[in-house]
C-alpha positions in Angstrom: 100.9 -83.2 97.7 101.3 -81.3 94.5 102.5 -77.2 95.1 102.1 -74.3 92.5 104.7 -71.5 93.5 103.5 -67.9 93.5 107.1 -66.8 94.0 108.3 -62.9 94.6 112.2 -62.4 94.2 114.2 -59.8 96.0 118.0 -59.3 95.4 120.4 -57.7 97.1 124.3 -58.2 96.6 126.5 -58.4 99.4 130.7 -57.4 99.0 133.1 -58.5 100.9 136.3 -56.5 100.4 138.5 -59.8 101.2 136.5 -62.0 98.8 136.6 -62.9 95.6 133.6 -61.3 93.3 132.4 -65.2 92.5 132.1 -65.8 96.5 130.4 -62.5 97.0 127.0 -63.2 96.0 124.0 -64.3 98.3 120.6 -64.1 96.8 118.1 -63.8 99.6 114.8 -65.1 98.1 111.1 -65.3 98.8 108.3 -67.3 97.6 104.9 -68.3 98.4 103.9 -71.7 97.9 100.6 -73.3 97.2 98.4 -76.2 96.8 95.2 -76.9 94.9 92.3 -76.5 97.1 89.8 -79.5 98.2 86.5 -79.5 96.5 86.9 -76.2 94.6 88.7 -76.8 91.0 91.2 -74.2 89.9 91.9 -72.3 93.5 94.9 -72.5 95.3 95.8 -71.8 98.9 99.0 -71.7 100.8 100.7 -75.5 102.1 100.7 -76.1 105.5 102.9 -74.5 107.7 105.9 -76.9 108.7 109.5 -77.7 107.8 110.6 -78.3 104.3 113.7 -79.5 102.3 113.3 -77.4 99.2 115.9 -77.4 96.3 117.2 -74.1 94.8 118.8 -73.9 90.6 118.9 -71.5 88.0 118.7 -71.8 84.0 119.6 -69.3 81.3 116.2 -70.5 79.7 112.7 -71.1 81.0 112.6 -74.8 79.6 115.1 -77.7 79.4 117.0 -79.4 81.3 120.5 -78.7 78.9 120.1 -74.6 80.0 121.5 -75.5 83.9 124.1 -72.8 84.8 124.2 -73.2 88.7 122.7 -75.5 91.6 120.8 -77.7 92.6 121.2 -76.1 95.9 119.5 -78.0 98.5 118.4 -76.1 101.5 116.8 -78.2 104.1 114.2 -77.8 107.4 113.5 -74.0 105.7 110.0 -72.8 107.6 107.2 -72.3 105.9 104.4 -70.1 107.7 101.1 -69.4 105.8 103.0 -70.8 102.8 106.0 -67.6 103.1 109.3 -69.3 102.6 112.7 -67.1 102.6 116.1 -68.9 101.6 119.4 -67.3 101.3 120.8 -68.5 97.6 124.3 -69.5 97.3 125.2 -69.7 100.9 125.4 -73.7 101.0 127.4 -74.5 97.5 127.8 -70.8 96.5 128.3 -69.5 93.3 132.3 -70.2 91.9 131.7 -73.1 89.8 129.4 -71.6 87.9 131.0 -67.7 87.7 134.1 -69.9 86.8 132.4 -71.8 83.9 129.9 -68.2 82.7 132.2 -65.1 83.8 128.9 -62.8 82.6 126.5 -65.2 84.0 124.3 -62.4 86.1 124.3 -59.8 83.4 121.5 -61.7 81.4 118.0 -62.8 82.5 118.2 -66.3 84.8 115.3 -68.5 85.3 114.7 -70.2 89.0 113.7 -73.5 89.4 111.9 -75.1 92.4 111.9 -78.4 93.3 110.3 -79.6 97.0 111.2 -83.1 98.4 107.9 -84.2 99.7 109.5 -87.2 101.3 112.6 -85.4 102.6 114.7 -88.3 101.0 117.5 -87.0 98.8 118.1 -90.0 96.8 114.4 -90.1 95.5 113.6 -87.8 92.7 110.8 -85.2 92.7 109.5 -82.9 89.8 110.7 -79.6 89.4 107.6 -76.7 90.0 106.4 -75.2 86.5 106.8 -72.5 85.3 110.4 -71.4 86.2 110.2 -68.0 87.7 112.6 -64.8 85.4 115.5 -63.5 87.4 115.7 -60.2 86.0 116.4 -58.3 88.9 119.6 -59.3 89.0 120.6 -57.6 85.9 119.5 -54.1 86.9 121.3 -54.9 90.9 124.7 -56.1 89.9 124.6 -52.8 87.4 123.9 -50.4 90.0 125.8 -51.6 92.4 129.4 -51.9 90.4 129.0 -49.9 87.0 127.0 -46.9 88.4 124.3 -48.0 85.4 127.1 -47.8 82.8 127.7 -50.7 80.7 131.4 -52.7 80.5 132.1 -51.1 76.9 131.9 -47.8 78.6 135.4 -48.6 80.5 136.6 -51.2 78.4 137.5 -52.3 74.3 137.6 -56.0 73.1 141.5 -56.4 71.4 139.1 -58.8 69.0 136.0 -56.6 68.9 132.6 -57.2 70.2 131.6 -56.4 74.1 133.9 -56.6 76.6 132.0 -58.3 78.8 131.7 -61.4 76.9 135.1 -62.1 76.4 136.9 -60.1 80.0 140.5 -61.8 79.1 141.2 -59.8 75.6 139.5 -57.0 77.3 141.8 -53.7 77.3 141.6 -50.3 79.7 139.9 -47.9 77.7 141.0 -44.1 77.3 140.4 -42.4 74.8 142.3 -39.4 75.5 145.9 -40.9 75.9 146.0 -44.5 75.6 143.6 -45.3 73.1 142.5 -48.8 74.7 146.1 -49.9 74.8 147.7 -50.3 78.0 151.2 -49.0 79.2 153.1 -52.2 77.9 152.5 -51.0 74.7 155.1 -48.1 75.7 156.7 -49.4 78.3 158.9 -52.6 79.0 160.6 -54.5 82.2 157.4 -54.3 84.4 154.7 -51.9 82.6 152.5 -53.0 85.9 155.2 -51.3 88.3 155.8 -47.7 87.1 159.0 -48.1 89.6 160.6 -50.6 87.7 158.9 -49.5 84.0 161.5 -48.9 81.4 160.7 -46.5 78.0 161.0 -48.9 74.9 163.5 -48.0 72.7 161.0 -47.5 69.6 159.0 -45.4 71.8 161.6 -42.5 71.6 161.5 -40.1 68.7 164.3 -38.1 67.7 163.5 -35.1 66.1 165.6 -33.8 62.5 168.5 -31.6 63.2 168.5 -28.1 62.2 171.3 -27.0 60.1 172.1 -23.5 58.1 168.1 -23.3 58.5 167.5 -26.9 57.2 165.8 -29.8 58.8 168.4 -32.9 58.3 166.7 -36.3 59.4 169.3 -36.7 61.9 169.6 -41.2 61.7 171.9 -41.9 64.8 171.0 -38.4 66.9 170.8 -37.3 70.1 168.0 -36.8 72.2 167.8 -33.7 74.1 166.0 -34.3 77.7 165.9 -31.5 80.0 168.1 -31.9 83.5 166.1 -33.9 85.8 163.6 -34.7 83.1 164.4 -38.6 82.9 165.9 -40.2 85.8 168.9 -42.6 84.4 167.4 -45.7 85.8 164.3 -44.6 83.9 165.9 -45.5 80.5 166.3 -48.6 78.8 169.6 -49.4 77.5 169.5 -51.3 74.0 173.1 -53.4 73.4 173.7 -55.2 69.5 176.7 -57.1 69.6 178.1 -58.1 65.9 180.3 -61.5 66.1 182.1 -60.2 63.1 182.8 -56.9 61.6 181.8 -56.5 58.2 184.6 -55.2 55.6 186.3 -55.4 52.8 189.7 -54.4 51.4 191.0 -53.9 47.8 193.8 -55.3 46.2 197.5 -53.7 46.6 197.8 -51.0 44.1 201.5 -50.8 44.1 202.3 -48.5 41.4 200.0 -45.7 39.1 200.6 -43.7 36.4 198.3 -40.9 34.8 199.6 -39.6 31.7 196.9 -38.2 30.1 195.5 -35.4 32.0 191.9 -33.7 31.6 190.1 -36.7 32.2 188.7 -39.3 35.2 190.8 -42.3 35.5 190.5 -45.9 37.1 193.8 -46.1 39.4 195.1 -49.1 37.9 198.0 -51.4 39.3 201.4 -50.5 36.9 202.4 -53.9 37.3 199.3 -56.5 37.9 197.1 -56.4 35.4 193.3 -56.5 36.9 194.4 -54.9 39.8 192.2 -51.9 40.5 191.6 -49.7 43.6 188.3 -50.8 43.7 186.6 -52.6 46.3 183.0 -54.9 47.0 180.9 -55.2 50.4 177.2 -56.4 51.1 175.8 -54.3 53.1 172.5 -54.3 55.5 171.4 -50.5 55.2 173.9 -49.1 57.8 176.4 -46.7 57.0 179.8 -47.3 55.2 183.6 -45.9 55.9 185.9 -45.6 53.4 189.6 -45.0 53.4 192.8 -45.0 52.2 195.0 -47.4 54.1 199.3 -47.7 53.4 200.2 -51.5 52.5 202.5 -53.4 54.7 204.1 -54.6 51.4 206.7 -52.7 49.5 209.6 -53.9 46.9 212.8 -54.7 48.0 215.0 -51.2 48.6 214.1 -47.7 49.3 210.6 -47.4 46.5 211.3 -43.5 46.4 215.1 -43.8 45.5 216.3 -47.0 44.6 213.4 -48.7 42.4 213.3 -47.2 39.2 209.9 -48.2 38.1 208.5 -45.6 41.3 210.0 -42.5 39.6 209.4 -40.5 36.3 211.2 -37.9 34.5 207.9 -35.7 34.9 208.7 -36.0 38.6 212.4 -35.3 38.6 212.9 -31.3 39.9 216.5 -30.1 40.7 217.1 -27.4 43.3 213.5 -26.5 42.9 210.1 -27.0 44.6 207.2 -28.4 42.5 203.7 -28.8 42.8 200.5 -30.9 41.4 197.0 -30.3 41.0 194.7 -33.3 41.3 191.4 -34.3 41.7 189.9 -37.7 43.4 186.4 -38.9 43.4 184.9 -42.6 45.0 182.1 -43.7 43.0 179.4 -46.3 44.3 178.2 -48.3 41.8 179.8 -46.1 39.2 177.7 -42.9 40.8 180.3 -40.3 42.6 179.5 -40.6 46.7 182.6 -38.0 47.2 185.3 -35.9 45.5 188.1 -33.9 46.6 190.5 -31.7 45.4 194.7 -32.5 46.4 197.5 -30.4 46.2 201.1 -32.5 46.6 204.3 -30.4 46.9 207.6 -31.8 47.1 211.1 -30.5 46.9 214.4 -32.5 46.9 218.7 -31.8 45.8 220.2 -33.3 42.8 217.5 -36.3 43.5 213.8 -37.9 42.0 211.3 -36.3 44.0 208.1 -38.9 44.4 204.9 -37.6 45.0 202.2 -39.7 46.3 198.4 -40.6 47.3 199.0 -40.7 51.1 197.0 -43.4 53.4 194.1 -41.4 55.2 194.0 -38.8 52.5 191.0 -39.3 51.3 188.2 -40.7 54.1 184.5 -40.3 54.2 181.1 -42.1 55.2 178.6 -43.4 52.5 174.9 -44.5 53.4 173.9 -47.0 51.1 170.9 -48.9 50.7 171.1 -52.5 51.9 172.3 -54.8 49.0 175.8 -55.2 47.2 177.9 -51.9 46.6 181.3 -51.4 44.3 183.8 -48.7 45.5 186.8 -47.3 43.6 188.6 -44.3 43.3 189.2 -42.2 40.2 191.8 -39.8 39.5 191.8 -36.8 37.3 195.2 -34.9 36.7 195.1 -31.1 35.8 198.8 -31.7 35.2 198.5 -35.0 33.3 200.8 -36.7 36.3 199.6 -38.4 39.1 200.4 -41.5 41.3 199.7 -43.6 43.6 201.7 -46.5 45.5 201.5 -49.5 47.7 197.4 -48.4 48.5 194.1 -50.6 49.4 190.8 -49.1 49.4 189.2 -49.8 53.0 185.3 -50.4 53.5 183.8 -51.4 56.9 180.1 -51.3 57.8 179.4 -49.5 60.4 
C-alpha cells in the first residue's frame, strides 16, 4: 500500500505554570492521507478507514537524513476516518531532549516527516512519505504567545554580540535607561539576586572633591556624605586591608650639628660621623607618607647640655640674659622642597651654656608621592649663622 500525505498543520501551545518550558509543548496535528487510485493514473483518494501505527519526526531541512532534530515519535492504533488522522505531537517522548540539545529549535522553520508501518511491526523498516511537510506555524505561535510579536533582542543583549536568542547563556537583561544591558552584580556584591542581602561595591561609590576657600580639592581618603536614613548600615559593604608589615624607614643618629655660615640651605650633617646625614630612603606604593622628627634613645655619657663640651658653643653661651634664634627648615623629596617652616628657639640660663636645639616632633607633615623610591632630608638655613641639632633621626612611614 503506498500513501501520499496531503497534510494540514494546526499548532497551538499549551503552558503549564509548574512545568518546564521544554515539557510544555504538545503539537496537535492533522493530515489527510492518500493512496493512488486503481485504474486511473495520477489520482489519489483517501486510505481506508482503520487503525494505524504512524511515526511522527521533525528536520530543520526538507531532505536528509543528518537534519533530525526531534522524534521518531511513534504513535500507534491512531483512527483514520475518510483518510482524516489527528495526533497529539510530543505527548509520548515529548520534547526535552531535543529543546536540551537546540534551545531555539521552534523559532526557525521545521520540516515533518511521516512514516506509516504498514505491517504494524516496529522492528521492520518502512519509507518515510515524500515530501516533508514546512512547520512554519510554529514560528509565528510560540511568538505571539510569549514575546507579544517582539523579537528576543528586543529584551535582551548578547555579552559576545549577535542575537540573543542563539546563544541564551551570555545573554544579559536589557535596559537601556539605567542598566545598560548589565545586570545589578555589576554594582552590587554578596547576593546581587537578593536585593535583601545585596551589598554596594566599594568602587561603586564616588566621593565627590571637597570644597575649600571656594576651591574643589580631589578629596583621596574623603568622606561620604549620606543623608540620615539614606543607607541602612547593613546596606554597606565594609572593605578591610590588613598589611603584615608596616613600611618605614628611619635615618641615621644625627648626634651633633653645627651651622656657621648663615644665609644659606644646609644639609644637617653629623659633627662627629662623617656620612651621617639626616636624610632618609623608602619605596613606596603611591600612598601617602609621614615624616617626623623623632629624639634618639642614645646620648653620650653625662649631662649633653652641661657636661659634654663638644654640645655647646661660645655663640650659645648668654649670661643673665635671654637670647633668641631665627631659623628656617625645609624637607626635600628627591632634592624638590615638600615643606618648610620657619623656628624661633629661645633660651635663657645663670652664669651657665645655654643649648638650643631642633626638638623631636618639631617639624611633622604628610607627603604624597608617586609610587617608586623617594630620598628625604632636612635642610637648615640660619638667619643668625647658628643653628643645631642633636641626637635626631628623620622618621618616614607609609601610610
Amino acid at each position: 500500500m503506498f500513501f501520499r500525505p496531503l497534510i494540514f498543520v494546526s499548532l497551538m501551545l499549551g503552558l503549564g505554570s509548574n512545568l518546564s518550558w521544554g515539557q510544555d509543548y504538545l503539537i496537535p496535528f492533522q493530515g489527510h492521507l492518500t493512496q493512488p487510485k486503481a485504474g486511473s493514473p495520477g489520482a489519489y483518494e483517501a486510505v481506508p478507514d482503520g487503525q494505524y501505527d504512524i511515526l511522527f519526526a521533525i528536520y530543520t531541512s526538507p531532505v536528509g537524513g543528518e537534519s533530525l532534530a526531534w522524534g521518531p515519535e511513534r504513535h500507534e492504533d491512531l483512527v483514520v476516518v475518510n483518510g482524516l488522522v489527528n495526533a497529539i505531537l510530543g505527548s509520548v517522548i515529548g520534547f526535552d531532549q531535543a529543546l536540551e540539545a537546540d534551545r531555539t529549535l521552534f523559532s526557525k522553520a521545521l520540516y515533518v516527516g511521516i512514516t506509516i508501518d504498514a505491517d504494524g511491526n516496529p522492528n521492520t523498516a518502512d519509507l518515510e512519505m515524500v515530501p516533508r511537510q514546512v512547520y512554519l506555524p510554529a514560528v509565528s505561535a510560540i511568538t505571539a504567545q510569549n514575546l507579544q510579536g517582539s523579537e528576543w533582542k528586543d529584551f535582551f543583549i548578547s555579552q559576545g554580540g549577535g542575537d540573543p536568542a542563539e546563544n541564551p547563556d551570555n545573554a544579559l537583561a536589557r535596559n537601556a535607561d539605567k542598566l545598560k544591558g548589565h545586570d545589578w552584580s555589576d554594582i552590587l556584591v554578596g547576593g546581587s539576586n537578593d536585593p535583601t542581602s545585596a551589598l554596594i561595591r566599594g568602587d561603586r561609590v564616588n566621593i565627590p572633591p571637597v570644597n575649600v576657600d571656594n576651591q574643589s580639592i580631589e578629596n583621596p581618603g574623603g568622606l561620604l556624605q549620606v543623608k540620615d536614613g539614606g543607607i541602612t548600615q547593613e546596606k554597606l559593604a565594609e572593605d578591610i586591608q590588613a598589611f603584615s608589615n608596616l613600611n618605614y624607614q628611619v635615618s641615621p643618629q644625627v648626634d651633633s650639628f653645627r651651622s656657621v655660615q648663615g644665609g644659606q640651605w644646609e644639609d644637617i650633617l653629623d659633627e662627629d660621623v662623617a656620612g651621617n646625614v639626616l636624610s632618609v630612603t623608602i619605596a613606596t606604593t603611591g600612598r601617602p607618607v609621614y615624616l617626623s622628627l623623632i629624639g634618639s634613645a642614645t646620648y653620650p655619657t653625662g649631662d649633653p647640655l652641661t657636661n659634654n663640651p663638644k654640645e655647646s658653643s661660645i655663640d650659645q653661651r648668654q649670661t643673665n640674659s635671654t637670647s633668641r634664634y631665627f631659623s628656617y627648615y625645609r624637607i626635600l623629596r628627591n632634592g624638590q622642597p615638600v615643606y618648610q617652616a620657619r623656628y624661633k628657639i629661645d633660651g635663657w640660663n645663670v652664669g651657665e651654656a645655654t643649648e638650643y636645639s631642633l626638638p623631636p616632633g618639631m617639624i611633622q607633615t604628610v607627603d604624597f608621592p608617586p609610587a617608586g623610591t623617594h630620598n628625604y632630608k632636612i635642610q637648615v638655613y640660619s638667619i643668625s649663622g647658628f643653628a643645631n641639632a642633636y641626637y635626631l633621626r628623620l622618621f618616614a612611614m607609609e601610610l
